[in-house]
C-alpha positions as CSV (number, residue, x, y, z in Angstrom):
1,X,-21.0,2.1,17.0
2,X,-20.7,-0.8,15.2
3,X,-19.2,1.4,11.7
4,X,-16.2,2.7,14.5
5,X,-15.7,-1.0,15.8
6,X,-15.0,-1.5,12.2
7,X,-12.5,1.2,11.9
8,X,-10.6,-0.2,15.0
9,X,-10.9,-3.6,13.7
10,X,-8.9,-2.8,10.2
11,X,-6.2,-1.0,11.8
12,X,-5.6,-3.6,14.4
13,X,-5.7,-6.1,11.8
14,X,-3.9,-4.1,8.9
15,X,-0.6,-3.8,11.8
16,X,-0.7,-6.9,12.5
17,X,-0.8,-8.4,9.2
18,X,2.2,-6.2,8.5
19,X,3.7,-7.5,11.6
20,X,3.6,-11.2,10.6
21,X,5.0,-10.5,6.7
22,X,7.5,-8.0,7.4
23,X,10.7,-8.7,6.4
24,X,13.0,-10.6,9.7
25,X,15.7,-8.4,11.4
26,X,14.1,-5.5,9.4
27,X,14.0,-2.1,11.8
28,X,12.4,0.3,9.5
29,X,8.9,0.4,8.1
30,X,9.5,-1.5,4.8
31,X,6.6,-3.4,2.5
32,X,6.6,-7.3,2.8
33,X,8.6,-8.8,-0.1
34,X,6.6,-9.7,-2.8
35,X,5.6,-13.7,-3.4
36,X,7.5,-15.3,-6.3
37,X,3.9,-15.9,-8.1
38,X,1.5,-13.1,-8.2
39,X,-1.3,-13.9,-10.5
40,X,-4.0,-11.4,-8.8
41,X,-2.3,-8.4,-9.8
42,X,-4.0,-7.5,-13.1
43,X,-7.6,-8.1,-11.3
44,X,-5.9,-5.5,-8.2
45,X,-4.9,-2.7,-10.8
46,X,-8.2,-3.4,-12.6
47,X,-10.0,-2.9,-8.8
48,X,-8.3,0.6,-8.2
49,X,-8.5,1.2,-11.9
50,X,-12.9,0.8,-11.3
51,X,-12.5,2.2,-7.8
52,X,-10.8,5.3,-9.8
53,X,-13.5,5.8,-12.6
54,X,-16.5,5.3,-10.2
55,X,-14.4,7.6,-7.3
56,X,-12.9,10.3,-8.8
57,X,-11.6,11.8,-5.2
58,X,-10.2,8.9,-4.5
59,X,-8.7,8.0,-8.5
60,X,-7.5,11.6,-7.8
61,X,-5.6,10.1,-4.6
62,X,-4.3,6.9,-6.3
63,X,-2.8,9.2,-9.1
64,X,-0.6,11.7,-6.7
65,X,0.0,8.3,-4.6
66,X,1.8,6.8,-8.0
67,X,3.1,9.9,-9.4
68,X,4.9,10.8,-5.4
69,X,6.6,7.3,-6.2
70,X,7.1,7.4,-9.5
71,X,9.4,11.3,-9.5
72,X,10.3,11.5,-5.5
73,X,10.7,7.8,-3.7
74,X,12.7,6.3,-6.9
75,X,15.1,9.2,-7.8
76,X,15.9,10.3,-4.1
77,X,18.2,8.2,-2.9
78,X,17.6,8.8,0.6
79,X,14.1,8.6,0.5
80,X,14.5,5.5,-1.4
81,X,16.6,3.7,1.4
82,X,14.3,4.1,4.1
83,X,11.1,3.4,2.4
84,X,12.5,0.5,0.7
């Protein structure tokens, strides 16, 4: 009981964190901006990059995540509006 209050608790918490950073007068589902200084990123990609190697389903996931953005979101212009 306690692993599916858990559950509920990220995903309440996850939306409402998004809530509070969204971008104002935004009425799509766009990412927060990125802050002007971001110093945690290299010990983020080095995270997924362990998570990865250690995970393999779930490097496997990562991969098709990046590769989706990297050929579909950026070249499709449409897609690239609303998820952006």
């Amino acid at each position: 009981m306690l692993l599916c209050l858990a559950v509920v608790l990220l995903c309440v918490s996850g939306i409402a964190m998004w809530w509070v950073r969204r971008p104002k007068g935004s009425d799509s589902l766009v990412a927060p901006g990125v802050p002007a200084q971001t110093p945690l990123w290299k010990g983020g990609a080095l995270v997924m990059l362990i998570t990865g190697l250690a995970f393999p389903l779930a490097g496997g996931v990562l991969l098709i995540v990046v590769l989706l953005d990297w050929l579909l979101i950026s070249r499709v212009a449409t897609l690239k509006n609303v998820l952006s």
